[in-house]
Biotite code that builds the C-alpha atoms (Angstrom):
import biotite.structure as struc

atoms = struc.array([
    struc.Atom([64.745, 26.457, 29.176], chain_id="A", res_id=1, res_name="UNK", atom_name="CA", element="C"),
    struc.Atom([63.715, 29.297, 27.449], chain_id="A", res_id=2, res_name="UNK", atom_name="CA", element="C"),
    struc.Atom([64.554, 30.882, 23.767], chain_id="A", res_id=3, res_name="UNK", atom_name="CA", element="C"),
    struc.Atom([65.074, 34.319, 23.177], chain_id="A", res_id=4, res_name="UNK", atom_name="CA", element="C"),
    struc.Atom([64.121, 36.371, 19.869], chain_id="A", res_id=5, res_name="UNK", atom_name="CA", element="C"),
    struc.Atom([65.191, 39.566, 18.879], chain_id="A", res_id=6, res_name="UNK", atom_name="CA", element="C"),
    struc.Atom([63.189, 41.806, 16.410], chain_id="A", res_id=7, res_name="UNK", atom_name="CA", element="C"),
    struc.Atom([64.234, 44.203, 14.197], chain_id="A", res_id=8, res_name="UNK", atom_name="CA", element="C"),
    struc.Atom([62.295, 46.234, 11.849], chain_id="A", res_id=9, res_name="UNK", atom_name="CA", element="C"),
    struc.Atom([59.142, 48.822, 11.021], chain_id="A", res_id=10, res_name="UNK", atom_name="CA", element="C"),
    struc.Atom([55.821, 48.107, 11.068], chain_id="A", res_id=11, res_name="UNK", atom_name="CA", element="C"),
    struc.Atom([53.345, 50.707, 8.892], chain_id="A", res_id=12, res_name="UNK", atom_name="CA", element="C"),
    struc.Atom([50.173, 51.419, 10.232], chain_id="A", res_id=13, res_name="UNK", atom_name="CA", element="C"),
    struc.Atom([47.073, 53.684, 9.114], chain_id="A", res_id=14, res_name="UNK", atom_name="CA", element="C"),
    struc.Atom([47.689, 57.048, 9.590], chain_id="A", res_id=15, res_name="UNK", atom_name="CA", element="C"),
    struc.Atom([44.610, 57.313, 11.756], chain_id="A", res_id=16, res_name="UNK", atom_name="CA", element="C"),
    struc.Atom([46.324, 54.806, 14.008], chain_id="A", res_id=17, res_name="UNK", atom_name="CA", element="C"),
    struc.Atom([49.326, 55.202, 16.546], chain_id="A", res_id=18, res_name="UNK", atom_name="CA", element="C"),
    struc.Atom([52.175, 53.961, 18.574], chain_id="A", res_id=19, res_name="UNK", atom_name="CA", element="C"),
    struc.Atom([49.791, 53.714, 21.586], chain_id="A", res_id=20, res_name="UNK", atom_name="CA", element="C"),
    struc.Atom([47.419, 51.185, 19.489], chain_id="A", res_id=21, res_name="UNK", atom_name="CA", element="C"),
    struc.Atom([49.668, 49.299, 18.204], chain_id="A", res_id=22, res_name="UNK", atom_name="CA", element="C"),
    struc.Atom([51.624, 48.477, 20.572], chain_id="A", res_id=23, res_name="UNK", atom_name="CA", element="C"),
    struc.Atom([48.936, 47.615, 22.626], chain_id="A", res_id=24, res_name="UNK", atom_name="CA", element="C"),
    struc.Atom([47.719, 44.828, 19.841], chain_id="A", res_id=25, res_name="UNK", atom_name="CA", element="C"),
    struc.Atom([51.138, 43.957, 19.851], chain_id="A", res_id=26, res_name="UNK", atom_name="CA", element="C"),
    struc.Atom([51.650, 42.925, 24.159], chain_id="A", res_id=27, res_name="UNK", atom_name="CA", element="C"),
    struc.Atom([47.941, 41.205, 23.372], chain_id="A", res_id=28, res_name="UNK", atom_name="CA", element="C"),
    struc.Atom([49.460, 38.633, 20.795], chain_id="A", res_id=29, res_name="UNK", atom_name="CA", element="C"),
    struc.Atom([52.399, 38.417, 23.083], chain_id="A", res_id=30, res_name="UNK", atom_name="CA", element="C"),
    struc.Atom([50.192, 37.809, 25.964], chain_id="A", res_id=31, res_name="UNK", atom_name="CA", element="C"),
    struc.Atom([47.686, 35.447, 24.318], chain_id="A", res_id=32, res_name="UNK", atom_name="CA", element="C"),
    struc.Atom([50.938, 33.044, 23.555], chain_id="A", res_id=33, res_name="UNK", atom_name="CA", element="C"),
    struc.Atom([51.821, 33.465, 27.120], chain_id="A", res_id=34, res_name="UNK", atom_name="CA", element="C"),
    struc.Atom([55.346, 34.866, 26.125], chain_id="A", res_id=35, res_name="UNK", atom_name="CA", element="C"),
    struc.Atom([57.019, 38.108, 27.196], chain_id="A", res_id=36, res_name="UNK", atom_name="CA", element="C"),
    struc.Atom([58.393, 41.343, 25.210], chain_id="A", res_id=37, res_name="UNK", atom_name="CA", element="C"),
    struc.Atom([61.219, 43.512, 27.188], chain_id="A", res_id=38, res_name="UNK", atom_name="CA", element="C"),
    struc.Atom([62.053, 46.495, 24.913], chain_id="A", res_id=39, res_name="UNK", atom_name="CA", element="C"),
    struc.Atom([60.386, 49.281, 23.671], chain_id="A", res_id=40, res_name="UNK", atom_name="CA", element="C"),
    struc.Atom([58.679, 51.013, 20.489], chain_id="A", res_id=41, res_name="UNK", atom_name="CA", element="C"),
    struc.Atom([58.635, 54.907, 19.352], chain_id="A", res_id=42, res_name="UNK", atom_name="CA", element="C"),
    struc.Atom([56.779, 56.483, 16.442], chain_id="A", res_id=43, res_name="UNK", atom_name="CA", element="C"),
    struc.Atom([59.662, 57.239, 13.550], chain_id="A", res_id=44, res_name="UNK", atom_name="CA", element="C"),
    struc.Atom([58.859, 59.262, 9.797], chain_id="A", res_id=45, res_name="UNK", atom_name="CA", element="C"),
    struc.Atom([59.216, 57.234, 6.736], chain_id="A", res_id=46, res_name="UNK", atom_name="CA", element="C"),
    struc.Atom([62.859, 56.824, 6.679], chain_id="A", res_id=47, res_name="UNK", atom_name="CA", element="C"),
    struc.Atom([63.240, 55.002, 10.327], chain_id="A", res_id=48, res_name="UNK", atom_name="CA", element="C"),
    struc.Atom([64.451, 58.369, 11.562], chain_id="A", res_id=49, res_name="UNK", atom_name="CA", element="C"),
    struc.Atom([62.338, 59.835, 15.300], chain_id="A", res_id=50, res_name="UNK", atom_name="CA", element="C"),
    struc.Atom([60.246, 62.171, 14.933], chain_id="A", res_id=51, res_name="UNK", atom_name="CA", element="C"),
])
């Protein structure tokens, strides 16, 4: 049986950094815990809103 999470939220990075990085750390964790992540992530301004 499995358990299934749903996240909601921002995560601020280094402006040097991007989505590309960081999501790429992120599927690592994910992967080192052998769990899975089905969604998506996009680069937004300050406010949450796309750029």
């Amino acid at each position: 049986m499995s358990k299934y999470i749903k996240i909601e939220g921002i995560v601020e990075i280094n402006d040097y950094q991007d989505n590309d990085l960081f999501i790429d750390e992120f599927i690592k964790f994910v992967e080192k815990h052998k769990w899975y992540f089905g969604g998506g992530s996009k680069e937004v301004d300050e406010n949450g809103e796309n750029i």
